[in-house]
C-alpha positions as CSV (number, residue, x, y, z in Angstrom):
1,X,92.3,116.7,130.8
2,X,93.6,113.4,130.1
3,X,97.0,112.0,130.7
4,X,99.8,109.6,129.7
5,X,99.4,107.2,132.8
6,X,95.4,107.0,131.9
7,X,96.1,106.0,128.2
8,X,98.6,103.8,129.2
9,X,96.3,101.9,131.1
10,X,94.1,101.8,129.0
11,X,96.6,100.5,126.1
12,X,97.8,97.7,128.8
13,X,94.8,95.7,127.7
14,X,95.2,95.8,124.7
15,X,96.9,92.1,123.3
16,X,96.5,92.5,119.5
17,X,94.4,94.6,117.2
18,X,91.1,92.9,117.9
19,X,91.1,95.0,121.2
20,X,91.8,98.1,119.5
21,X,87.7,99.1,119.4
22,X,87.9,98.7,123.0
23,X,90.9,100.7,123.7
24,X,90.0,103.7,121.0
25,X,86.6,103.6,123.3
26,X,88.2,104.2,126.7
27,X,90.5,106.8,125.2
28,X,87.8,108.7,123.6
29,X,85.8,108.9,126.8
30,X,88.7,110.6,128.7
31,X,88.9,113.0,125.9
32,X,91.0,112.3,123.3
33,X,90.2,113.3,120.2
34,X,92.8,112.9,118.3
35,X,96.5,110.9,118.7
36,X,99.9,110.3,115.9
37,X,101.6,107.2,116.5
38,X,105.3,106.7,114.3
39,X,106.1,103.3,113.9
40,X,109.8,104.3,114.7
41,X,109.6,104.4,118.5
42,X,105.7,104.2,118.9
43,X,106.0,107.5,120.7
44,X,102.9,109.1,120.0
45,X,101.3,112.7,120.3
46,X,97.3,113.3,121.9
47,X,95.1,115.3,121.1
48,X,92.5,116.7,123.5
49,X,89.8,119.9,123.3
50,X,91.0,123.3,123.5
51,X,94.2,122.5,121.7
52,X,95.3,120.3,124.7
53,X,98.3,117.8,123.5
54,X,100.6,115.5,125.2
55,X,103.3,113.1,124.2
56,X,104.3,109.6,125.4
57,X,107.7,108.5,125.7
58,X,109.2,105.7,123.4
59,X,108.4,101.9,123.6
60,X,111.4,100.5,121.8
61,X,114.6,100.8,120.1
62,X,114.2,102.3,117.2
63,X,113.4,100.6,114.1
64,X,114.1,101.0,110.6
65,X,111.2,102.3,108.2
66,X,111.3,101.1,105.0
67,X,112.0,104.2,102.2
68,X,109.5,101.7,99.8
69,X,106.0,100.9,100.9
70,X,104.2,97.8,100.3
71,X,100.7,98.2,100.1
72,X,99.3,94.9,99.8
73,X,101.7,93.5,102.3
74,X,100.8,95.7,104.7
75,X,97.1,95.3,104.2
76,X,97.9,91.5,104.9
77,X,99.9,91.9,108.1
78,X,97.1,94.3,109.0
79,X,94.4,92.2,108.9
80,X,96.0,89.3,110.7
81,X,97.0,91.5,113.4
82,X,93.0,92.9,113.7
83,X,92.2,89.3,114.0
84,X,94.6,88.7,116.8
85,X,97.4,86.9,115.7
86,X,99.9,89.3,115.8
87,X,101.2,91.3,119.4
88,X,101.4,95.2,119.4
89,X,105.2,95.1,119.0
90,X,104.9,92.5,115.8
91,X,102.8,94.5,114.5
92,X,105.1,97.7,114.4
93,X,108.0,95.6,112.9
94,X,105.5,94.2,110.1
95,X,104.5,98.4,109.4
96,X,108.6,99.0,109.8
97,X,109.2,96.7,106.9
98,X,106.5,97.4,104.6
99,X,107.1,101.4,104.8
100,X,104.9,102.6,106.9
101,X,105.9,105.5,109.0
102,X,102.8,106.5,111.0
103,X,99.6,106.3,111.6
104,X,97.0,109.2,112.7
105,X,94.1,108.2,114.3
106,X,90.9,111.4,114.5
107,X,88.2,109.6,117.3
108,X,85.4,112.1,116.1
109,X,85.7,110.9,112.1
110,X,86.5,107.1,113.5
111,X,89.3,106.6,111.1
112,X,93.3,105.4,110.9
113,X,95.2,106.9,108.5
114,X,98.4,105.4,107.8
115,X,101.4,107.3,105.8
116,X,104.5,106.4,104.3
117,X,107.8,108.7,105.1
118,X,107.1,110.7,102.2
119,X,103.8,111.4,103.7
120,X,101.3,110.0,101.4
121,X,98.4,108.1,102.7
122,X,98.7,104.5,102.1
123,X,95.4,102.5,103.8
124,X,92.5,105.0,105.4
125,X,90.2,102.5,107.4
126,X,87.2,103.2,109.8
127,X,87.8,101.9,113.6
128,X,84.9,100.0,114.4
129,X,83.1,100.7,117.4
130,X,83.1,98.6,120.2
């Protein structure tokens, strides 16, 4: 099975969303097949065959998640951040303040999911392939 150390690796390349494809492809070739990230921390849970899971440690301080989401603001800071204008860390402050708790990410549907802390999906998008 897969480990922290290897997705970390292959998360170290990554410089802004427009290398996410890349990254999502590495991961899922190792195995993953599923991973949670909360904006809080960015600790995040894997998901592997067989019921295999493992759990990174936290990136940052934690940050405050809004208890209101904004929708269209996040949508915004999303797309500039897939376009590479925004940094990893950037990014999880922008989700922070427009209410966005977490996001699930399921590598055999190809989709992000992101929830607000009252667990309704806010924004469902397909990862493109790289």
């Amino acid at each position: 099975m897969f480990t922290i150390e290897q997705i970390e690796s292959a998360h170290s390349k990554v410089k802004s969303g427009a290398d996410f494809p890349n990254y999502i492809k590495e991961i899922k070739e190792i195995g993953v097949l599923a991973f949670k990230t909360w904006v809080s921390d960015s600790h995040t849970e894997y998901f592997g065959k067989g019921g295999f899971q493992t759990k990174s440690k936290p990136k940052y301080d934690s940050l405050n998640i809004a208890d209101i989401s904004d929708k269209n603001k996040f949508e915004n800071y999303l797309k500039a951040h897939q376009k590479g204008e925004t940094d990893y860390f950037t990014f999880c402050k922008h989700c922070a303040e427009t209410g966005i708790e977490k996001w699930n990410v399921d590598l055999e549907k190809m989709t992000c999911t992101y929830y607000d802390k009252q667990g309704i999906e806010i924004l469902i998008e397909h990862v493109p392939k790289a």
